[in-house]
C-alpha positions in Angstrom: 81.6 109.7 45.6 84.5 112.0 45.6 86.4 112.2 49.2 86.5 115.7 50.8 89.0 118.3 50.1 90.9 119.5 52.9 92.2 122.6 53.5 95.1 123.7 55.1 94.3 126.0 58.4 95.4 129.8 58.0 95.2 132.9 60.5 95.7 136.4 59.8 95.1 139.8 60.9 93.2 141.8 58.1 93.1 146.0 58.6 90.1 147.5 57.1 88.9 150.9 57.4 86.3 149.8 60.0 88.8 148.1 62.2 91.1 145.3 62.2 89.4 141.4 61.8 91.3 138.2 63.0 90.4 136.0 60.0 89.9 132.3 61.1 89.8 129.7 57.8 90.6 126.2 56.9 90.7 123.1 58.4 91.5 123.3 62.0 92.9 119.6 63.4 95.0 119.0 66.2 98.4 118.1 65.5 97.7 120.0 61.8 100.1 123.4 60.8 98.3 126.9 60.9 99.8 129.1 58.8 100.1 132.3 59.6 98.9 131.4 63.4 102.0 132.9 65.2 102.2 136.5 62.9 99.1 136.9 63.6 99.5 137.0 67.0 102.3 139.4 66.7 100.4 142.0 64.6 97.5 141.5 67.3 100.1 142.8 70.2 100.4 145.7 67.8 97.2 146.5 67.6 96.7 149.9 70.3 95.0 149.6 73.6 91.0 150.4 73.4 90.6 148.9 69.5 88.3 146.5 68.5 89.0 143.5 66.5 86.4 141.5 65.2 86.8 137.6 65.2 85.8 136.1 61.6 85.9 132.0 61.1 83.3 132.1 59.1 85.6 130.1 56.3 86.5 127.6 59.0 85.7 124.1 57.8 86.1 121.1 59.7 87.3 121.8 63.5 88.1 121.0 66.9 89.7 122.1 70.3 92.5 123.0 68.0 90.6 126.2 67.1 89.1 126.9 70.9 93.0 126.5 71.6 94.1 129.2 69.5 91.0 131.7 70.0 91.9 131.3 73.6 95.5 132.8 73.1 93.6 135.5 71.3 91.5 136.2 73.6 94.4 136.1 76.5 96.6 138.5 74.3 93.9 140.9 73.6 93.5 141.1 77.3 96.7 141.9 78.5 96.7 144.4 75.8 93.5 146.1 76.8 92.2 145.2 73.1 88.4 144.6 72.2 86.9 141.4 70.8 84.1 141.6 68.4 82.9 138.2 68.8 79.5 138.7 67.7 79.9 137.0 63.6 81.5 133.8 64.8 79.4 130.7 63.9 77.2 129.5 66.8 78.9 126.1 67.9 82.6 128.4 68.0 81.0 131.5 69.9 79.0 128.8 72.3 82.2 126.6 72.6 84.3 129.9 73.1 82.0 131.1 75.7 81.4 127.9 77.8 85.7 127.8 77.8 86.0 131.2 79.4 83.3 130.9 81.5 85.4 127.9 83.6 88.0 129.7 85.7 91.4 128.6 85.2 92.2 125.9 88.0 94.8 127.7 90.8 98.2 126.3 90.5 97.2 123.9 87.1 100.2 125.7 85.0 103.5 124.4 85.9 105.7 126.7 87.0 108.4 127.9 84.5 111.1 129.3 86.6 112.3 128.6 90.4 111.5 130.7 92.6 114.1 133.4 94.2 116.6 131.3 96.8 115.1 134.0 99.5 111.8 133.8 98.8 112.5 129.8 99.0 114.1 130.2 102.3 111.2 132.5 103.5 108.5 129.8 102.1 110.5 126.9 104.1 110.7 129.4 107.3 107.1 129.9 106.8 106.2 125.7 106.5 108.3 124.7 109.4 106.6 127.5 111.7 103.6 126.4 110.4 104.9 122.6 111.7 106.3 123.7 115.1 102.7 125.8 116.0 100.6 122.7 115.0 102.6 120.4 117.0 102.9 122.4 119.8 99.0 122.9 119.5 98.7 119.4 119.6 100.7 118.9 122.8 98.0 121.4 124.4 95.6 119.4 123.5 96.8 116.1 124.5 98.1 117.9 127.9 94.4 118.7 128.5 92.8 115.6 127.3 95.3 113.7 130.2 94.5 115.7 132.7 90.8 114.8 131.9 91.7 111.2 131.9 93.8 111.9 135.1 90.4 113.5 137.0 88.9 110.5 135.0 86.3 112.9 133.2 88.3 111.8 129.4 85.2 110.4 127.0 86.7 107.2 125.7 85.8 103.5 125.8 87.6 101.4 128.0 87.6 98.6 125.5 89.5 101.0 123.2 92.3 101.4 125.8 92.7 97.2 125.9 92.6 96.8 122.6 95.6 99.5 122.1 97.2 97.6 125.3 97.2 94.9 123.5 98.6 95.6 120.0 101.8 97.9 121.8 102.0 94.9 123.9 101.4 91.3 124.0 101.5 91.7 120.2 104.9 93.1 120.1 106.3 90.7 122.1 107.3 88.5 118.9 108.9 91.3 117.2 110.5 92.6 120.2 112.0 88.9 121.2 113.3 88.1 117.6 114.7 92.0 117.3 116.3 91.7 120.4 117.8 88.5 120.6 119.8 88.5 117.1 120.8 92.5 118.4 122.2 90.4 121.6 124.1 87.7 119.2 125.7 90.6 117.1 126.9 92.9 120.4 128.4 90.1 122.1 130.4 88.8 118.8 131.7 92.4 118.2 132.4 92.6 122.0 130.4 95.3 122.5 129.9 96.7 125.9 126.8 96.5 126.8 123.2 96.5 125.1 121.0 98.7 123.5 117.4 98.7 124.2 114.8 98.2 121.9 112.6 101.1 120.3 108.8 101.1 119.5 109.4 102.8 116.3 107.6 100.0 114.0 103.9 101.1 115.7 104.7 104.7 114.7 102.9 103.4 111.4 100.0 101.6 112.8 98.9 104.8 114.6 99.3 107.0 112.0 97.5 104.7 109.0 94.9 104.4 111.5 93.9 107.8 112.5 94.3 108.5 108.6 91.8 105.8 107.5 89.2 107.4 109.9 90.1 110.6 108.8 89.9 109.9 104.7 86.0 107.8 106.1 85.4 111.2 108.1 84.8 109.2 111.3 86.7 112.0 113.0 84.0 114.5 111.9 81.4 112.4 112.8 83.0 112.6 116.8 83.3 116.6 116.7 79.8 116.5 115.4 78.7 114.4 118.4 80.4 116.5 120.6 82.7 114.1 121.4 86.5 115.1 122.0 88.4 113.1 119.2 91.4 113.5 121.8 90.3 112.1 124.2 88.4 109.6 122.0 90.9 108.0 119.5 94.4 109.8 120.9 94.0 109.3 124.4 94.0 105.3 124.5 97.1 105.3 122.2 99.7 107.7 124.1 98.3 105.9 127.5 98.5 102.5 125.6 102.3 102.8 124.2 103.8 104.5 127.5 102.5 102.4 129.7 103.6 99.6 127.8 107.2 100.5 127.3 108.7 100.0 130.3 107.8 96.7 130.2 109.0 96.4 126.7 111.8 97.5 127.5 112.6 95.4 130.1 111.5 92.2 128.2 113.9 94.0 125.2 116.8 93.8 127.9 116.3 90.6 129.2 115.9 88.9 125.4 118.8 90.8 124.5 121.0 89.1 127.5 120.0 85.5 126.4 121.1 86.5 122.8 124.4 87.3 124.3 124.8 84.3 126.1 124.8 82.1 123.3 127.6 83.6 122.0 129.6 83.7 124.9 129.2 80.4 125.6 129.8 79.0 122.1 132.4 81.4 121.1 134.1 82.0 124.8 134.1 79.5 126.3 131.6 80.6 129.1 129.9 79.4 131.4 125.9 80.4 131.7 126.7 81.3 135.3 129.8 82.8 134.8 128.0 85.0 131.7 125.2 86.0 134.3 127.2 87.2 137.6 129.4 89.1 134.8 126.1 90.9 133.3 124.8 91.7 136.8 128.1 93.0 137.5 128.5 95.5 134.7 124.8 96.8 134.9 123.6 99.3 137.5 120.6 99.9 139.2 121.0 103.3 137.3 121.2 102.0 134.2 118.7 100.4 134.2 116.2 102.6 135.5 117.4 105.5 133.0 116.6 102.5 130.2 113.0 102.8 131.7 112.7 106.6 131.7 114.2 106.9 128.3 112.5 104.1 126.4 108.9 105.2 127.9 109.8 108.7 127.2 110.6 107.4 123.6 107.3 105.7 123.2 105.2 108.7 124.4 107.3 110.8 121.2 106.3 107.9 118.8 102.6 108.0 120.3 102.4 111.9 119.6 104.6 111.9 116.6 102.0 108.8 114.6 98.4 110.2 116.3 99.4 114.4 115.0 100.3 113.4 111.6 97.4 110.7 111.7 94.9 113.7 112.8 96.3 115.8 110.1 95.9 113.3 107.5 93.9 113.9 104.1 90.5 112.1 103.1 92.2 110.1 100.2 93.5 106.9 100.2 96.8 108.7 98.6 96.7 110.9 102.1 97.0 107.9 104.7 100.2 107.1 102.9 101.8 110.2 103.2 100.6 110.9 106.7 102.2 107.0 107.7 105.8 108.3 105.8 105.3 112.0 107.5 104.7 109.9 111.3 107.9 107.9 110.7 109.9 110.7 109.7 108.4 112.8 112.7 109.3 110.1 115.3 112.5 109.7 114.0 113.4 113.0 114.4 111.5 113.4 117.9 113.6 110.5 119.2 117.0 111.7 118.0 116.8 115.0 119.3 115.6 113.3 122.3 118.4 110.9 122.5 121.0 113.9 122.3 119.4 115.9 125.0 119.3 112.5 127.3 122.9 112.1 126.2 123.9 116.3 127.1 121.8 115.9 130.7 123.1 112.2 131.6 126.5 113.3 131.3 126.2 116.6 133.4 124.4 114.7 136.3 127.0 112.1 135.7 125.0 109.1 135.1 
């Protein structure tokens, strides 16, 4: 049995005295050449506004979206020119095919961009997105400032379990980290000879809160609260900021105290020191002051990592893909949060000479 003969695809635009016809024949493959394909579509920009052309394939042999492709630029070109299709003589799988492609809207965005835009209208578009940040954070804070004074007049719908639980993993669960953390910070201060110690900060439960508001965002748990009429504030929020700020001054003093012992190793193995000698000198150099403002700043710093993980938590998409992104965005926020923080502290400290 003899194979098939292929031909080779062609396109051109035919003027008879009945109009012009956009002559479809050949084989049309993807990844095959179509001659003629691109001249064609020059003499069709050619063609004047209100004319009709009339689509012809009826020589098109074997085909596939290579064909649906091309009939699509046509159809594109002839639109921006204001020219008329004829499609009416095109065989029935083509003009069905045809149909059902044009009848799907174009997906918004799908095209990749070409060109960059403008630097202004870049500078306006990142004006716009950080406004857009600042109001929804400062929204945020409104609602959080409402849903404590709620729990303040004890009228906040949460469960009291919910509030131990979060207790517990800012807490007694943190005590590991914070202990290991702060004793090797302790080692390396006292073998530079630095002055005194740096407290630790609650940064590594930025993530936990964020990943976990996500995950009950993406499973729509949050939805199911509003639909209850249940503040999701006060429900999932409320525990956490109570949770991590109440637990931080007590962090931070276990932080300090950790921190000391780390020190004391050195200086008695690298000194010469005695423990007592080590102590009366530590309780010499540290002030009441200092270490009440350690308090203020490190609970103040765990109330910014509270807010910063449970608003980009709440904000989180529904996919899997989304709780990532919200966990990075939380880190970054609290980051941020806490250095602009830190300088203030540093700018107010310093006037009031602390």
């Amino acid at each position: 049995m003899p194979a098939a003969v292929s031909s080779s695809a062609r396109a051109s635009l035919v003027t008879r005295p009945d109009g012009a016809v956009l002559v479809l024949a050949g084989d049309w493959q993807l990844g095959g050449e179509v001659a003629g394909a691109a001249q064609a579509l020059a003499e069709l920009d050619a063609v004047p506004a209100g004319a009709v052309v009339t689509l012809d394939a009826g020589a098109v042999g074997n085909w596939d979206s290579a064909l649906i492709a091309y009939l699509m630029q046509v159809v594109d070109r002839a639109q921006g020119r204001g020219v008329k299709l004829d499609r009416r003589i095109l065989p029935p799988g083509i003009g069905k095919l045809l149909d059902l492609a044009l009848a799907v809207p174009e997906k918004r965005d799908a095209r990749r961009a070409d060109t960059m835009p403008p630097f202004m209208e870049r500078v306006g578009q990142t004006a716009q997105q950080l406004s857009g940040e600042i109001g929804g954070l400062i929204g945020f804070l409104g609602e959080v400032t409402l849903a404590l004074g709620r729990f303040v007049q004890g009228r906040a719908r949460f469960r009291r379990s919910d509030l131990g639980v979060a207790l517990e993993q800012v807490g007694i669960d943190a005590l590991g980290v914070v202990a290991i953390i702060n004793f090797l910070v302790g080692l390396i201060l006292a073998f530079v000879g630095a002055a005194q110690l740096e407290q630790f900060g609650a940064a590594i439960f930025v993530a936990n809160l964020a990943a976990s508001l996500g995950t009950m965002q993406s499973n729509q748990e949050i939805d199911a609260l509003r639909t209850t009429g249940i503040s999701p504030i006060d429900y999932l929020v409320l525990p956490r900021i109570v949770a991590l700020v109440l637990m931080m001054p007590l962090l931070t003093l276990f932080a300090d105290a950790v921190g000391v012992i780390g020190g004391a190793f050195v200086a008695t193995a690298m000194l010469d020191l005695s423990w007592t000698r080590y102590f009366q000198q530590t309780w010499e150099a540290v002030s009441l002051g200092d270490l009440l403002g350690g308090l203020f700043k490190g609970t103040v710093y765990g109330a910014l990592i509270a807010i910063a993980g449970c608003w980009r938590g709440m904000l989180s998409g529904r996919t899997a893909a989304a709780v990532g992104l919200a966990t990075t965005s939380a880190v970054v926020t609290s980051i941020l949060l806490i250095i602009g923080a830190a300088g203030l502290f540093a700018v107010v400290f310093y006037v009031l000479g602390l």
